[in-house]
PDB file of N, CA, C and O in Angstrom, chain B, residues numbered from 101:
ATOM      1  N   UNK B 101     -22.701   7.137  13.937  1.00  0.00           N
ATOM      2  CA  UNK B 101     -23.305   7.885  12.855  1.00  0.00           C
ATOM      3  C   UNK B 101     -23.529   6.968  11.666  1.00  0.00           C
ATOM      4  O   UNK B 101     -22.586   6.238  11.360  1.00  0.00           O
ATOM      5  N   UNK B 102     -24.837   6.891  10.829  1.00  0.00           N
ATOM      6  CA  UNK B 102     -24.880   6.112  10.147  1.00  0.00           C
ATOM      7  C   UNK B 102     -24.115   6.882   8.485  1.00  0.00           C
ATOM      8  O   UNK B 102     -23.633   7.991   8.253  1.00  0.00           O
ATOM      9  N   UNK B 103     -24.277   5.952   7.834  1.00  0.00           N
ATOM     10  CA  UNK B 103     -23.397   7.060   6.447  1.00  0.00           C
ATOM     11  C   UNK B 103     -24.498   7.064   5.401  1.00  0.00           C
ATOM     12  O   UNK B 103     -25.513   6.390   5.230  1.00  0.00           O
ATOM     13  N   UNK B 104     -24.011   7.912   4.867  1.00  0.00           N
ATOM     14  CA  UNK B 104     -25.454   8.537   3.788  1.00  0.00           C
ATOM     15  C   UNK B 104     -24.990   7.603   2.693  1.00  0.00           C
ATOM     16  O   UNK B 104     -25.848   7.558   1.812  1.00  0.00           O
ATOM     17  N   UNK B 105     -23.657   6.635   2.358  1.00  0.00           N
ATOM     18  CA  UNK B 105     -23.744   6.461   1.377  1.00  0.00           C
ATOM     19  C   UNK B 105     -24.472   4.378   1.545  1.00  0.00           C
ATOM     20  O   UNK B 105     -24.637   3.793   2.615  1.00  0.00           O
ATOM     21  N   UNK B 106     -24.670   3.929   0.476  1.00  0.00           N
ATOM     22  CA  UNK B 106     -25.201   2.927   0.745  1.00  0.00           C
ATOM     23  C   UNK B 106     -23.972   1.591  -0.256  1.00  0.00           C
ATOM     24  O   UNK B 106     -23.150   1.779  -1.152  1.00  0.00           O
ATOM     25  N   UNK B 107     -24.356   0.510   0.371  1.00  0.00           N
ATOM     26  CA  UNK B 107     -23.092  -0.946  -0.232  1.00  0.00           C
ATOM     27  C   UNK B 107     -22.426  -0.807   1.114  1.00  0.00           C
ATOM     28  O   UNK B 107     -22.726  -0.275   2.183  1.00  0.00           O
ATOM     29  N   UNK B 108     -21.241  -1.606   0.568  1.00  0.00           N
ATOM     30  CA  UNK B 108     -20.670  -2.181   1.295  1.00  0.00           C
ATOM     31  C   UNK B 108     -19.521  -0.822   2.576  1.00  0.00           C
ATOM     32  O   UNK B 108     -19.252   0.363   2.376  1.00  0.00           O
ATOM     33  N   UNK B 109     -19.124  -1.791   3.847  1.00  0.00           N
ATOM     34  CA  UNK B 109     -19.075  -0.436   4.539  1.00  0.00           C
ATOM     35  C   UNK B 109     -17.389  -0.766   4.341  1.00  0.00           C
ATOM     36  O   UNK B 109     -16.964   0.140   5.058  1.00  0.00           O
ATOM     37  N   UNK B 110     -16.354  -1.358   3.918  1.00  0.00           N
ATOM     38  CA  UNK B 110     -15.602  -1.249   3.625  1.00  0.00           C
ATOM     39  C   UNK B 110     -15.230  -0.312   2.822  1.00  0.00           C
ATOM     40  O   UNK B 110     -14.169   0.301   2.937  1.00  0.00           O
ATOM     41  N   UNK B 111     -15.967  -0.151   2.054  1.00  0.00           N
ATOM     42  CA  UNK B 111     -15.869   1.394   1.086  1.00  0.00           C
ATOM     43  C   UNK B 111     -15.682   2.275   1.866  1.00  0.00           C
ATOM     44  O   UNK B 111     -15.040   3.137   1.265  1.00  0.00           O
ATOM     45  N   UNK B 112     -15.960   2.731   3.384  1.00  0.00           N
ATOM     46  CA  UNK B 112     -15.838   3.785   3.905  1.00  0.00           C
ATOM     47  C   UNK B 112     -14.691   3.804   4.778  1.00  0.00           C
ATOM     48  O   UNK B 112     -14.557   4.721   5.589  1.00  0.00           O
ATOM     49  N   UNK B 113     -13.768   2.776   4.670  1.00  0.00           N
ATOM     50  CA  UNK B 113     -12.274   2.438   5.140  1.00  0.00           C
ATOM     51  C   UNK B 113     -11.536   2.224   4.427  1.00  0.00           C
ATOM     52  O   UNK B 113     -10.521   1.683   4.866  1.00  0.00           O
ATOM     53  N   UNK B 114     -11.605   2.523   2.899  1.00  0.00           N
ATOM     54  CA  UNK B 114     -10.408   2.401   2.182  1.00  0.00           C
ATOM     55  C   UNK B 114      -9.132   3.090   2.343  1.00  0.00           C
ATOM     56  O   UNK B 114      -7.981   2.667   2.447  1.00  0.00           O
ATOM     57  N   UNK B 115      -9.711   4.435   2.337  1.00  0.00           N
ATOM     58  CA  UNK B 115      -8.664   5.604   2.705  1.00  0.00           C
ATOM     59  C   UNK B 115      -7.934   5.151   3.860  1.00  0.00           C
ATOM     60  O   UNK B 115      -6.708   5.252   3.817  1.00  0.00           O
ATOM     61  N   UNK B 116      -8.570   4.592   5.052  1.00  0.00           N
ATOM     62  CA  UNK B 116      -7.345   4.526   6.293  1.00  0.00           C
ATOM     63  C   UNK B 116      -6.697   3.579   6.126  1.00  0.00           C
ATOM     64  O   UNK B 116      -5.575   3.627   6.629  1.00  0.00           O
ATOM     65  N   UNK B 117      -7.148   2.092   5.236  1.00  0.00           N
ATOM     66  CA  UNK B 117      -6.155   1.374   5.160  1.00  0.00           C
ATOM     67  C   UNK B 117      -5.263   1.469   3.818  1.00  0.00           C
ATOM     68  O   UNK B 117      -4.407   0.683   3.413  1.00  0.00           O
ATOM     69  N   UNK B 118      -5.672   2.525   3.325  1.00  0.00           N
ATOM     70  CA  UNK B 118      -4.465   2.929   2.089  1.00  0.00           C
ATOM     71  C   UNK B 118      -3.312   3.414   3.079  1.00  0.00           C
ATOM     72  O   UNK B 118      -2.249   2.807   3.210  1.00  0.00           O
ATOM     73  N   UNK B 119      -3.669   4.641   3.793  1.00  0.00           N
ATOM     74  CA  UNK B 119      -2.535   5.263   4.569  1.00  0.00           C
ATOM     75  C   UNK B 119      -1.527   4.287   5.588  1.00  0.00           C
ATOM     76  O   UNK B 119      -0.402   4.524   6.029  1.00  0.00           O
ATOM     77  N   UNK B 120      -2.231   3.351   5.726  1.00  0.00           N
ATOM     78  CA  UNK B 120      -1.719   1.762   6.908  1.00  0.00           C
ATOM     79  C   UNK B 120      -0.432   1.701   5.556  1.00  0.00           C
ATOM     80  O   UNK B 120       0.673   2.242   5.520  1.00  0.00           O
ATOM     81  N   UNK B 121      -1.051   0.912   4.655  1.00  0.00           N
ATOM     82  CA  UNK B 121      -0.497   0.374   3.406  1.00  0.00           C
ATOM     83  C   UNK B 121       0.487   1.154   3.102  1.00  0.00           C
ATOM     84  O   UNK B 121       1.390   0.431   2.682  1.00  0.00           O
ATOM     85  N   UNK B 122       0.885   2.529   3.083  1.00  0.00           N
ATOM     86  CA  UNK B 122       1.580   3.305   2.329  1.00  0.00           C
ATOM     87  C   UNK B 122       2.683   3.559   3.448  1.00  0.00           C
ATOM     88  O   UNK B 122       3.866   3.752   3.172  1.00  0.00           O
ATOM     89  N   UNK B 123       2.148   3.537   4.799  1.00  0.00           N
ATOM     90  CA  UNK B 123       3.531   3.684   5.840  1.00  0.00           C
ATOM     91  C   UNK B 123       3.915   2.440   5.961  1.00  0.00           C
ATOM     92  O   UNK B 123       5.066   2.426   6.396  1.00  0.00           O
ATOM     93  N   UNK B 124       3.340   0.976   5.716  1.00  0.00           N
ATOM     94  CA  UNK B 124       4.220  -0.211   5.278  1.00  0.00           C
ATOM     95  C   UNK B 124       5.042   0.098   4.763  1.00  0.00           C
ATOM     96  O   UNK B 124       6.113   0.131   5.368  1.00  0.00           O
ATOM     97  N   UNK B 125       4.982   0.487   3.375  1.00  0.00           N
ATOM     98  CA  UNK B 125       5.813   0.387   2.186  1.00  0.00           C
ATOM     99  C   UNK B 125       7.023   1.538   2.702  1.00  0.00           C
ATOM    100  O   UNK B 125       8.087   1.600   2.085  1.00  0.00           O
ATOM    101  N   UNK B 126       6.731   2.489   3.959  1.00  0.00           N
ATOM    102  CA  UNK B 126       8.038   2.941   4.388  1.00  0.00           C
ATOM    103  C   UNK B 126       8.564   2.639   5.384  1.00  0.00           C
ATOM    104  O   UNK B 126       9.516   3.235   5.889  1.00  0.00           O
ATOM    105  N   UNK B 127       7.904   1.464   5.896  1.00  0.00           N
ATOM    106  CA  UNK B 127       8.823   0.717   6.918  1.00  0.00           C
ATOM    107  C   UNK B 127       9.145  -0.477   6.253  1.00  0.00           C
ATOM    108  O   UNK B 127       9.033  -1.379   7.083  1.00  0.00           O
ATOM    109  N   UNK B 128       9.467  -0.898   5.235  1.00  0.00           N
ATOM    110  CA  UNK B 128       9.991  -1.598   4.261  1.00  0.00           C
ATOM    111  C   UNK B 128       9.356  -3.164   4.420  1.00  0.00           C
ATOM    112  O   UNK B 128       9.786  -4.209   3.933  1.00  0.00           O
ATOM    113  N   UNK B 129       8.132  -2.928   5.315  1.00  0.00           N
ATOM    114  CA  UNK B 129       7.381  -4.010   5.006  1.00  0.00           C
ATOM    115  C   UNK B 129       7.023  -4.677   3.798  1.00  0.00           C
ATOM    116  O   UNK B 129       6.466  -3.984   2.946  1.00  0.00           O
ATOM    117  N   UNK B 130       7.246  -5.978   3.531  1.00  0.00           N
ATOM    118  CA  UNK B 130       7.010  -6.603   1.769  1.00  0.00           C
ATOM    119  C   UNK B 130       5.883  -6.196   1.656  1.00  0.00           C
ATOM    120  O   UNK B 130       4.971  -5.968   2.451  1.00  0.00           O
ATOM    121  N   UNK B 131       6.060  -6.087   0.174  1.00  0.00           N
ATOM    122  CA  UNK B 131       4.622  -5.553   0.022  1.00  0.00           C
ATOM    123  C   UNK B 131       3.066  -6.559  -0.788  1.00  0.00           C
ATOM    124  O   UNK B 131       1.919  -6.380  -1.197  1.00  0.00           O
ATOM    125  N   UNK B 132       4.343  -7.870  -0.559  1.00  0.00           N
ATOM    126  CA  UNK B 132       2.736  -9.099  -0.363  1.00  0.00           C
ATOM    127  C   UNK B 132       2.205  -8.936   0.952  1.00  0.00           C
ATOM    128  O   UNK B 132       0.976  -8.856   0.952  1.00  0.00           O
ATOM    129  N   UNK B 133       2.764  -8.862   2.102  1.00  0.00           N
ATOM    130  CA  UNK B 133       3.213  -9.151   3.349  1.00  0.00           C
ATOM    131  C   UNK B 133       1.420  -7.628   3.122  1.00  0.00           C
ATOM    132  O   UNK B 133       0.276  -7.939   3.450  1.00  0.00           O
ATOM    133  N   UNK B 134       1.689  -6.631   2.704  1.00  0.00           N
ATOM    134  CA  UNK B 134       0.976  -5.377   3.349  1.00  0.00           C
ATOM    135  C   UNK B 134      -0.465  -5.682   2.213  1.00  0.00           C
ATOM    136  O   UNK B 134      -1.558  -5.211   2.527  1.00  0.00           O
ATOM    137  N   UNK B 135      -0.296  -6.553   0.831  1.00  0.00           N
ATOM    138  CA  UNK B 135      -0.990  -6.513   0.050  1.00  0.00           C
ATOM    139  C   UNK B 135      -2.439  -7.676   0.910  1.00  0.00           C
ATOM    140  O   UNK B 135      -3.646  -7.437   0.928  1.00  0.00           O
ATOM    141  N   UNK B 136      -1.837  -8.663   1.403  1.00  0.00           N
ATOM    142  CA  UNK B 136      -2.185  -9.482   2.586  1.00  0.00           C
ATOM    143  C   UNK B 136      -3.002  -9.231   3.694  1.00  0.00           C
ATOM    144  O   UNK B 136      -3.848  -9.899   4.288  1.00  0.00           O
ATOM    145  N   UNK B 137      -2.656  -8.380   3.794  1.00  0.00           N
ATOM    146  CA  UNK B 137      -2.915  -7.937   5.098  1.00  0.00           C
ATOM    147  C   UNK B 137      -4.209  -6.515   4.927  1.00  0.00           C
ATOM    148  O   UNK B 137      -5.075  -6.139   5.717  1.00  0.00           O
ATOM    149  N   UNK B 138      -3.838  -6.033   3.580  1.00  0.00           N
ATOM    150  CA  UNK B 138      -5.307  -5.156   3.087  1.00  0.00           C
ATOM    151  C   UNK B 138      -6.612  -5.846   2.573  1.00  0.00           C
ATOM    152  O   UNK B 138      -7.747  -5.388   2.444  1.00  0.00           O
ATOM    153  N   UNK B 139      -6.174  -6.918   2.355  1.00  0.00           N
ATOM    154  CA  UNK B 139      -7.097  -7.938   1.665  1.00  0.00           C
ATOM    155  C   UNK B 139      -7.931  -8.665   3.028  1.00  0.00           C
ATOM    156  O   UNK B 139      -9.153  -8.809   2.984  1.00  0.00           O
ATOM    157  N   UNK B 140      -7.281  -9.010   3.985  1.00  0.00           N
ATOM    158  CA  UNK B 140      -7.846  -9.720   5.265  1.00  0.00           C
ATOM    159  C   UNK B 140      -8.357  -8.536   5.637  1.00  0.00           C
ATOM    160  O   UNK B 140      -9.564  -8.721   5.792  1.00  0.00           O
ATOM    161  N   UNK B 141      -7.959  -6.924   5.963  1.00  0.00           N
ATOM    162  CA  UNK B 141      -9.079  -6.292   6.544  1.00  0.00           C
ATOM    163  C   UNK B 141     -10.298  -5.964   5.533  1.00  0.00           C
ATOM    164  O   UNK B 141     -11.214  -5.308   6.029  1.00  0.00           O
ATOM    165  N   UNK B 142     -10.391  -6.245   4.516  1.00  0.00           N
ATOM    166  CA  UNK B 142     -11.183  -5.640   3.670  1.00  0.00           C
ATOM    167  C   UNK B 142     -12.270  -6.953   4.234  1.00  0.00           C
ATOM    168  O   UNK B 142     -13.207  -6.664   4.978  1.00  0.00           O
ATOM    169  N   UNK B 143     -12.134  -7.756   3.989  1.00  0.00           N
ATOM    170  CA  UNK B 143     -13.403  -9.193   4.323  1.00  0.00           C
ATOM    171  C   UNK B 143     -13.203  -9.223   5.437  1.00  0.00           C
ATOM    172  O   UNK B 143     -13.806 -10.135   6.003  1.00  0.00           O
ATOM    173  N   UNK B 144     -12.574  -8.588   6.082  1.00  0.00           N
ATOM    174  CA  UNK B 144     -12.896  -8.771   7.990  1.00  0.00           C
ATOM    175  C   UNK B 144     -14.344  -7.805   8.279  1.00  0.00           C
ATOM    176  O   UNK B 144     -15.346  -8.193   8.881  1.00  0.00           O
ATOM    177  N   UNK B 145     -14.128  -6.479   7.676  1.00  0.00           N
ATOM    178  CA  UNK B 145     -14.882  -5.363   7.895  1.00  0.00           C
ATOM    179  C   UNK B 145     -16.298  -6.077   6.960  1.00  0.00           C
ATOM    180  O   UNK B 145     -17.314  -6.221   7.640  1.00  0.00           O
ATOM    181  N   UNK B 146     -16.369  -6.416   5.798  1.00  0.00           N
ATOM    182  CA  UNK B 146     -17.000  -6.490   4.953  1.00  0.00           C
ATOM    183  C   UNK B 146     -18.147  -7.874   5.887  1.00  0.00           C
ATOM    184  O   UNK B 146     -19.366  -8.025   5.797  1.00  0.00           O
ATOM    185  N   UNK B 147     -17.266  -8.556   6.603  1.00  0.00           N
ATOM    186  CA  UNK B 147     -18.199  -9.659   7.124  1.00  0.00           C
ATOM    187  C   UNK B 147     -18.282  -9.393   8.607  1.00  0.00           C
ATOM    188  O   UNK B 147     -18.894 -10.218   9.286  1.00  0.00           O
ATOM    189  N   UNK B 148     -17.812  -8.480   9.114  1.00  0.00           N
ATOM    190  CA  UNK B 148     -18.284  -8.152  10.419  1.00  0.00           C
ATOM    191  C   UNK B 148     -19.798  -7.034  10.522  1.00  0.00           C
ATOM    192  O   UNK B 148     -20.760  -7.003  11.289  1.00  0.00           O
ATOM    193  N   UNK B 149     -19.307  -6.075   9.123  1.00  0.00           N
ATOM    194  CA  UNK B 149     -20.446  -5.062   8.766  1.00  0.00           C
ATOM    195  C   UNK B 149     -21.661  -5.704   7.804  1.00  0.00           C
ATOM    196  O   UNK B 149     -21.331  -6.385   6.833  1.00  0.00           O
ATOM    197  N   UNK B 150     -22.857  -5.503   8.057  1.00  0.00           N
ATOM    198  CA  UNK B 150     -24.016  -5.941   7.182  1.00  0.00           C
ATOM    199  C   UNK B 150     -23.739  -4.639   6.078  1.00  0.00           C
ATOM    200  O   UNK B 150     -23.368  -3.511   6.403  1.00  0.00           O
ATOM    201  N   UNK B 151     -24.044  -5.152   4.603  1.00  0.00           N
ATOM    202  CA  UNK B 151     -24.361  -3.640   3.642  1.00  0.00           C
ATOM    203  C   UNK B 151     -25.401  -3.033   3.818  1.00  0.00           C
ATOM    204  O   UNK B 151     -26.522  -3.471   4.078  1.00  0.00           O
ATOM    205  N   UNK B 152     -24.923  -1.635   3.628  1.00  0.00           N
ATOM    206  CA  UNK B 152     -26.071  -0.844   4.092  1.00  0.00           C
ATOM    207  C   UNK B 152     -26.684  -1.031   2.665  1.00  0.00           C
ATOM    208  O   UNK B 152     -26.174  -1.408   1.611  1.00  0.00           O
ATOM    209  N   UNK B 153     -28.021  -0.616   3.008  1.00  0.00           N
ATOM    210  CA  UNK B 153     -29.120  -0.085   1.962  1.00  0.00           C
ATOM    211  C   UNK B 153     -29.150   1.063   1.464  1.00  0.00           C
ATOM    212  O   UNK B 153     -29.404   2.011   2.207  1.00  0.00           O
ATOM    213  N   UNK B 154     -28.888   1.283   0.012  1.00  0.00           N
ATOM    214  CA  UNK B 154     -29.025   2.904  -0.415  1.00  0.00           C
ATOM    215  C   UNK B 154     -29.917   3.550   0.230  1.00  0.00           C
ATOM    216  O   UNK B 154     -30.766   2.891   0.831  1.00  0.00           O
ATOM    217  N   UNK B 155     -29.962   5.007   0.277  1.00  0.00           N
ATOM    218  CA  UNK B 155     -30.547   5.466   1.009  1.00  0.00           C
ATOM    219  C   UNK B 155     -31.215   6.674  -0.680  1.00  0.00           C
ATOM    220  O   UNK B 155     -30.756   7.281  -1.647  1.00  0.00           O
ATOM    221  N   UNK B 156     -32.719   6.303   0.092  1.00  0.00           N
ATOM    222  CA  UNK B 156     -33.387   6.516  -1.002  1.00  0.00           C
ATOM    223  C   UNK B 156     -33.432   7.908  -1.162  1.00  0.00           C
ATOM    224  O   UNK B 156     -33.957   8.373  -2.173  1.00  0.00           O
ATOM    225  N   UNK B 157     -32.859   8.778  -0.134  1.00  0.00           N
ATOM    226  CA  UNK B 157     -32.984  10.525  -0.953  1.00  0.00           C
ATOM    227  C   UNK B 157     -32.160  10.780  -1.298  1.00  0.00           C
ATOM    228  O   UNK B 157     -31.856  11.950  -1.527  1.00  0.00           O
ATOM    229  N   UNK B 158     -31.283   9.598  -1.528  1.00  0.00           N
ATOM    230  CA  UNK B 158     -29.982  10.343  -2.324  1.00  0.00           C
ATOM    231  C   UNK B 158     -30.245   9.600  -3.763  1.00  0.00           C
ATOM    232  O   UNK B 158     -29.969  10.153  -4.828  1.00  0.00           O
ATOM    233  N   UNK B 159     -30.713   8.509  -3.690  1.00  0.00           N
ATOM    234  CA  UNK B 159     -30.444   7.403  -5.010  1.00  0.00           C
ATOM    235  C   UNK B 159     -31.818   7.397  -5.552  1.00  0.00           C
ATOM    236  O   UNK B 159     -31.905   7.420  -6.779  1.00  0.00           O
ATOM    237  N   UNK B 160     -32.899   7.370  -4.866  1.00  0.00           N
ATOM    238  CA  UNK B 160     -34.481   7.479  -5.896  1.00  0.00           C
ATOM    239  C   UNK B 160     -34.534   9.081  -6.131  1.00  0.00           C
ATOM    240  O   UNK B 160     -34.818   9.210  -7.322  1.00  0.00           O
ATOM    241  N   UNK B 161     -34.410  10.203  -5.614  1.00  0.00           N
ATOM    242  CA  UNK B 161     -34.845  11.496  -5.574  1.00  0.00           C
ATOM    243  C   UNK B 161     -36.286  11.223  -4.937  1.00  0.00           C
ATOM    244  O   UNK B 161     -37.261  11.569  -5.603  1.00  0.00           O
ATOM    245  N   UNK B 162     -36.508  10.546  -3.526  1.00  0.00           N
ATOM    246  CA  UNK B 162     -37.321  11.067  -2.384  1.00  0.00           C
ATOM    247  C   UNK B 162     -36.695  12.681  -1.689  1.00  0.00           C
ATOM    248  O   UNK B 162     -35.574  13.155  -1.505  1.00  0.00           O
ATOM    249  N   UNK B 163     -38.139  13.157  -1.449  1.00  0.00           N
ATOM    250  CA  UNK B 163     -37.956  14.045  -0.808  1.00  0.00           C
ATOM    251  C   UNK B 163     -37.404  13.801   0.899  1.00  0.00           C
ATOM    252  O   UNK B 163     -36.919  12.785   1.398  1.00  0.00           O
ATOM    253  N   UNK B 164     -37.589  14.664   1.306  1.00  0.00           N
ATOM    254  CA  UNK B 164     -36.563  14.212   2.541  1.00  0.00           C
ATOM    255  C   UNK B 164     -37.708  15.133   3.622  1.00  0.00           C
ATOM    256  O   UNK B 164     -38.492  15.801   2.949  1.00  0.00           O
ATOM    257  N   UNK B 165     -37.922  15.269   5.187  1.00  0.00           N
ATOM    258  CA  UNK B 165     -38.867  16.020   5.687  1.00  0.00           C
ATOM    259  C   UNK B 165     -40.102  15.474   5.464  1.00  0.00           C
ATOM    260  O   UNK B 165     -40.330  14.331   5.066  1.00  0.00           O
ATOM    261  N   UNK B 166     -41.009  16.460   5.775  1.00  0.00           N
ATOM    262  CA  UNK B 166     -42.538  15.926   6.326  1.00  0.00           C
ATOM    263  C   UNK B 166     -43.007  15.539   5.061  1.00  0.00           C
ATOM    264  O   UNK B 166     -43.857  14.648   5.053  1.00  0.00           O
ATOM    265  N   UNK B 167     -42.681  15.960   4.106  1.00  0.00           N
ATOM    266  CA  UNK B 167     -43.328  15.764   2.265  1.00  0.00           C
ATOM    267  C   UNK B 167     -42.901  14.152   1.891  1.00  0.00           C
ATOM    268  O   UNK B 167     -43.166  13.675   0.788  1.00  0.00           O
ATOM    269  N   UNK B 168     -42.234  13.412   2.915  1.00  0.00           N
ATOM    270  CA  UNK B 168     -41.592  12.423   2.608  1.00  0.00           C
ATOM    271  C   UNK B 168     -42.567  11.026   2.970  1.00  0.00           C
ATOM    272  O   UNK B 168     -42.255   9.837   3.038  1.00  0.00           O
ATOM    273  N   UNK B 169     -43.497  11.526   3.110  1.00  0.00           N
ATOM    274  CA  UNK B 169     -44.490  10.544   3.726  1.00  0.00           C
ATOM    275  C   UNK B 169     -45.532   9.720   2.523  1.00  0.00           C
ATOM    276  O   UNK B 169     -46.375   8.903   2.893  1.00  0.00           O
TER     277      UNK B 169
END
């Protein structure tokens, strides 16, 4: 599924690697050790994923449908 929102697609994995990050910190993983390790997936995703392109019916106000032509 592509995502309606547009930039970078790490933005759309923050949330799961917050929740990674936060059950570190209760398995008493250091928390350079987890700070590390959010930072390597963030430029893993960020350089494995191309940025998407805004998508112009949300960010110009194009119409969307056959009027969109």
């Amino acid at each position: 599924a592509e995502a309606a929102v547009g930039g970078l697609f790490s933005a759309q994995m923050v949330i799961p690697l917050v929740h990674s990050y936060i059950l570190g910190v209760y398995l008493d993983i250091p928390i350079a050790t987890l700070e590390n390790e959010f930072t390597n997936a963030i430029t893993a995703i960020d350089h494995r994923a191309p940025s998407l392109p805004c998508d112009p019916h949300y960010f110009d106000n194009k119409p969307v449908g056959r009027h969109s032509r």
